[in-house]
N, C-alpha and C positions, 0 to 999 in steps of 0.2 A: 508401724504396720509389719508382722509378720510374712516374707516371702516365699519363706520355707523350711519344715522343721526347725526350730531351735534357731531361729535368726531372728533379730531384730535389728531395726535400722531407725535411728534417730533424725537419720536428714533425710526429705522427699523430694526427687526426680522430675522435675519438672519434665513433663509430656511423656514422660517412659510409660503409663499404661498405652497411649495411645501409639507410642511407637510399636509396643508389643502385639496389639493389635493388629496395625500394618503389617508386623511379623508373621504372625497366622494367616495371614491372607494371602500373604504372599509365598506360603507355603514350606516357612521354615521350621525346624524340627524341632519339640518341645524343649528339647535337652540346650539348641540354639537358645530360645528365648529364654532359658531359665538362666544361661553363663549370663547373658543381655543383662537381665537385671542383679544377677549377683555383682556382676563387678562394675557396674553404672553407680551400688549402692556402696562398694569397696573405693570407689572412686571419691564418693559426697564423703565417706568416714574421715580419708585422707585430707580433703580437703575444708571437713569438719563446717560446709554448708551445702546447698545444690551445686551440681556442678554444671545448669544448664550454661554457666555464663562465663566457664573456666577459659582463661587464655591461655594460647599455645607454650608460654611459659611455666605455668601451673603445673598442663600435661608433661612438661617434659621433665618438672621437678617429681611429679610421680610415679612417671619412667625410672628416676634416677635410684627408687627407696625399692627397687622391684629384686630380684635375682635374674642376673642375665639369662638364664634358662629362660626364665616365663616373662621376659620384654615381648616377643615378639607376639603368643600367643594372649597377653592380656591387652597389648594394643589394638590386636585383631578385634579385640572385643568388644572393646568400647570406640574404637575409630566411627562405626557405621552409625553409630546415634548419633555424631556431631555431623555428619554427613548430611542425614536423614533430616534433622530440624534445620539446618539450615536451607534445603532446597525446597523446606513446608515456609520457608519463611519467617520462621523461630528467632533465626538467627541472621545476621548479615554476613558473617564469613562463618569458618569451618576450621576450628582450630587446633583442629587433629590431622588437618591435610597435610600438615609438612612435619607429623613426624616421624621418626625416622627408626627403624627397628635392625634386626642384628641377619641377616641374611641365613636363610634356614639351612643348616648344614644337610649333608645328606646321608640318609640314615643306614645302618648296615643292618639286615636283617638277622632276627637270632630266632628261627627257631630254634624248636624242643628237639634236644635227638633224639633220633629214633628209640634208644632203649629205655631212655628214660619214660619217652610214652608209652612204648608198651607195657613198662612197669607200671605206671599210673593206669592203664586200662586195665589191668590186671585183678587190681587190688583194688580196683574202684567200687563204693557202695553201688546199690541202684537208684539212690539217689541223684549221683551224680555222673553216672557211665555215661548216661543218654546225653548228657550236658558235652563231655570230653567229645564223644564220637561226633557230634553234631560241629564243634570246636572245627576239628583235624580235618574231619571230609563230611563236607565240601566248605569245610574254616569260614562257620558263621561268628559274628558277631555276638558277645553276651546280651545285646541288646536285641539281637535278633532270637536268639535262642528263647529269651524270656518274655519274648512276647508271642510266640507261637500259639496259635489255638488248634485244636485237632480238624478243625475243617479246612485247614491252610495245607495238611498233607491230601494232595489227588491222585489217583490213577489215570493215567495217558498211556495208550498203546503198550499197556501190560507192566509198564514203569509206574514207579512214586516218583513224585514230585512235591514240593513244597514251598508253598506259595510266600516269600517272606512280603508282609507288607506294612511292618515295621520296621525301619532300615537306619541307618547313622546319618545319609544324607537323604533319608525322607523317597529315596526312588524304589518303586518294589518292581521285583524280580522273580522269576522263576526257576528252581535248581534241583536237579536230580537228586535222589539220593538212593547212594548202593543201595541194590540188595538184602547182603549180607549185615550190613547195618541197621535196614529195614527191621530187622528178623529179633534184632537187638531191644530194638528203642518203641517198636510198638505197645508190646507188652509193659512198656511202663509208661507210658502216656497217659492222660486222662481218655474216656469212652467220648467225650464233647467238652466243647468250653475248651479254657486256657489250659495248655497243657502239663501246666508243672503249678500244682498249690503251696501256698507257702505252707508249712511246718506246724506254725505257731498262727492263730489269727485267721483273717478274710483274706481273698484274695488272688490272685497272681503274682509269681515271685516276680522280683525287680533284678533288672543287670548288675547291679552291684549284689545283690546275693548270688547270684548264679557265680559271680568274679571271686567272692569269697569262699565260696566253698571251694570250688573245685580250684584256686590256688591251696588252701589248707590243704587238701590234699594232694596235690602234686608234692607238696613241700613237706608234708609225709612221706609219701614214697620215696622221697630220694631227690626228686628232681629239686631242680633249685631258678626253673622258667616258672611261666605265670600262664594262664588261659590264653592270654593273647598270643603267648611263643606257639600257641597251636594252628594260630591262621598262619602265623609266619610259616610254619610246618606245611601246610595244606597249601600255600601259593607256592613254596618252593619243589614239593614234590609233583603239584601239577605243569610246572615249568617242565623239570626234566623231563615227565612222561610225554608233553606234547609238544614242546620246545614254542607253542603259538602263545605269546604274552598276551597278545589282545583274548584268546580264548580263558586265559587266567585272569584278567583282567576282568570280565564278566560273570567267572565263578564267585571273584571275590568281591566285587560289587566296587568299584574301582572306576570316578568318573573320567581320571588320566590314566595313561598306559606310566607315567612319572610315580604316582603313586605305588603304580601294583611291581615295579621296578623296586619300591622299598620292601618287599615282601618277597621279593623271589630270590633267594642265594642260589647265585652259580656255584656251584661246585669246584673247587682249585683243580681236579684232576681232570675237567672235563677245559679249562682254561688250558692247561698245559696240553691236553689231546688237542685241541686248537690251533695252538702255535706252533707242533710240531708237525703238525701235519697240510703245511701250505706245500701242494704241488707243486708251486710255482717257482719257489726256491730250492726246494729239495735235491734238485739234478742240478743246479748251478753251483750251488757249495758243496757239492760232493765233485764235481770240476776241481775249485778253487782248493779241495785240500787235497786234492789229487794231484795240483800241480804246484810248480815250482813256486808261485808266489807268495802265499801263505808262508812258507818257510824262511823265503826272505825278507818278507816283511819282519 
């Protein structure tokens, strides 16, 4: 059974359509149910039959053949199907419950610097400007960007706004967008419909075309980030300007304020205005090197 472009899979999943099902119903996002079944069918390869019946020893020998990068993120994956049939009664225990993954480091944010991006808007075709600007501010997702349609942008009290309601976790949201941006990206929109046609073929472009082009082109210009260093861009420079994380945290669609913490670089110079400027000590150790003790210590 073919599950997606150019895949085939020799072993069948016992209950995975019907889990998949439950998926949709439950309101998870296609891209959700599609890792679901890619690596439930990564799993049967491995274990070169179904894996409805895999024991917790199996799972951890599969853990073992993985790269410690992606332990954590492929156990996430397939943990909630053994979860899922065994509480349908599938199964009598759940043999993914005890295992054990690599505790997620915490990530340091990299945006694009600033000149770099501006070189990339610079030089940008108009194929891909609207993609970048949309990127930086207000730092949509490529998968939000590519699924926009023109009736997702509104006018409210004299503002555009734009509706995403295709999102990474499935929540839609509503987000300003400048202006002066405005003024940019209209004129290359479609008049209706999806906003950005593919090239070649039928259609609406996909978040991996949107990722590939406008990486090819950043990596033209000079820069050497990727499209996503642009949301990193557009949380960190929304932090500065408003210092309110929870308000960046809803720009960037952000259901922890832990997350949108992965996206906002503090500044080193604004660290050090920080620490040197505690009132509280400042006339104490200006005491302490004023008198005798310092010295004899």
């Amino acid at each position: 059974m073919s599950l997606i472009p150019g895949a085939q899979y020799g072993h069948a999943v016992s209950y995975l359509d019907e889990h998949c099902r439950w998926m949709k119903r439950a309101g998870r996002a296609k891209h959700t149910i599609k890792a679901r079944r890619m690596y439930m069918h990564y799993l049967s390869e491995h274990l070169k039959r179904d894996p409805v019946d895999a024991s917790t020893d199996e799972l951890e020998d599969w853990q073992d053949t993985l790269k410690p990068s992606n332990i954590r993120y492929s156990t996430s994956v397939i943990r909630p199907y053994y979860k899922w049939i065994h509480q349908k009664g599938y199964r009598e225990d759940n043999p993914a419950a005890l295992l054990v993954t690599p505790q997620a480091n915490r990530g340091i944010p990299r945006p694009i610097p600033t000149p770099e991006l501006q070189a990339a808007i610079r030089t940008a075709p108009v194929r891909v400007l609207p993609w970048l600007l949309l990127a930086c501010w207000p730092g949509l997702r490529a998968v939000e960007i590519a699924n926009l349609r023109r009736e997702d942008f509104v006018r409210h009290h004299g503002r555009v706004f734009v509706h995403l309601r295709i999102t990474k976790g499935g929540d839609e949201r509503m987000l300003p967008i400048a202006q002066q941006i405005w003024e940019v990206i209209e004129p290359l929109m479609a008049d209706s419909g999806p906003c950005w046609q593919r090239e070649r073929g039928t259609g609406p472009v996909t978040a991996q075309h949107v990722s590939q082009l406008c990486n090819d082109h950043l990596h033209k210009s000079g820069a050497s980030s990727t499209l996503h260093s642009l949301r990193h861009w557009a949380g960190t420079r929304a932090m500065e300007m408003s210092g309110d994380l929870r308000l960046v945290q809803e720009m960037l669609g952000h259901r922890t304020l832990e997350m949108t913490s992965l996206y906002t670089r503090v500044a080193p110079q604004r660290l050090a205005d920080l620490v040197d400027g505690l009132p509280e000590l400042t006339a104490v150790l200006r005491d302490v090197s004023d008198g005798p003790g310092l010295c004899a210590a």
